[in-house]
N, C-alpha and C positions, 0 to 999 in steps of 0.2 A: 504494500500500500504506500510506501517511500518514494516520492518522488510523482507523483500523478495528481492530476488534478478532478476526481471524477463529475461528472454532469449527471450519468446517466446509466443504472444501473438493469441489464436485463434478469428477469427472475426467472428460475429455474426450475421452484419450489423450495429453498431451501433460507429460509426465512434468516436461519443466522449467518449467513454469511451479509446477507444485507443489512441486518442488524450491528456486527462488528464494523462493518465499513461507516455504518452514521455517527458510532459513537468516537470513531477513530481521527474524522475529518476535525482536523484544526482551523479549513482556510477561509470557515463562515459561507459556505456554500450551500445551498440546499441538491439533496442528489434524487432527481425521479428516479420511480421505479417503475421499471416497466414490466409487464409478465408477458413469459414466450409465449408466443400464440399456439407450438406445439402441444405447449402445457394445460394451455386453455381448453384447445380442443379434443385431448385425451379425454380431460375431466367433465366436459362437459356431454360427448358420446357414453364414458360411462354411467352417466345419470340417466340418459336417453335407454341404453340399453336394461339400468334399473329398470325403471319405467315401466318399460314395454315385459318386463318378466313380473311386474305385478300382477297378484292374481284377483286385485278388484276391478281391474278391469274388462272386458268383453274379449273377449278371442279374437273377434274379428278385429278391434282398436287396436288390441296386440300386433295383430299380422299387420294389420297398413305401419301401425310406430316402426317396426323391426324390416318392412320393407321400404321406409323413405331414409335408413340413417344413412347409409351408403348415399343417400343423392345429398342427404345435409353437406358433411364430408366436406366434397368442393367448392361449394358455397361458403364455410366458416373461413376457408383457408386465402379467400381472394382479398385482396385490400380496400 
């Protein structure tokens, strides 16, 4: 961390390393965080596939969730 000036931190998941990096900075900076969009969109498929294995809801709501995640997918990932 010697010698850098950070602006802008991308997050990985891994909360203490961004955490030691704020408490570290001397130079009165403020540092965003940013989270990977990888990360995002793991976590956020996961709940989608929760979801769709719930069993309150209909079979059929089941099958359309679990047949549109795949088209979500490319859509989360465009800018």
């Amino acid at each position: 961390m010697k010698q850098c000036i950070y602006e802008f931190f991308i997050d990985d998941g891994n909360s203490s390393a961004y955490t030691r990096l704020v408490q570290n900075v001397s130079y009165g900076c403020t540092i965003l965080k940013l989270e990977c969009t990888n990360r995002c969109v793991k976590n956020y498929t996961g709940h989608l596939h929760k979801l769709a294995a719930h069993k309150t809801f209909l079979a059929r709501a089941q099958k359309i969730l679990k047949q549109s995640i795949p088209w979500l997918l490319p859509q989360l990932k465009e800018p």
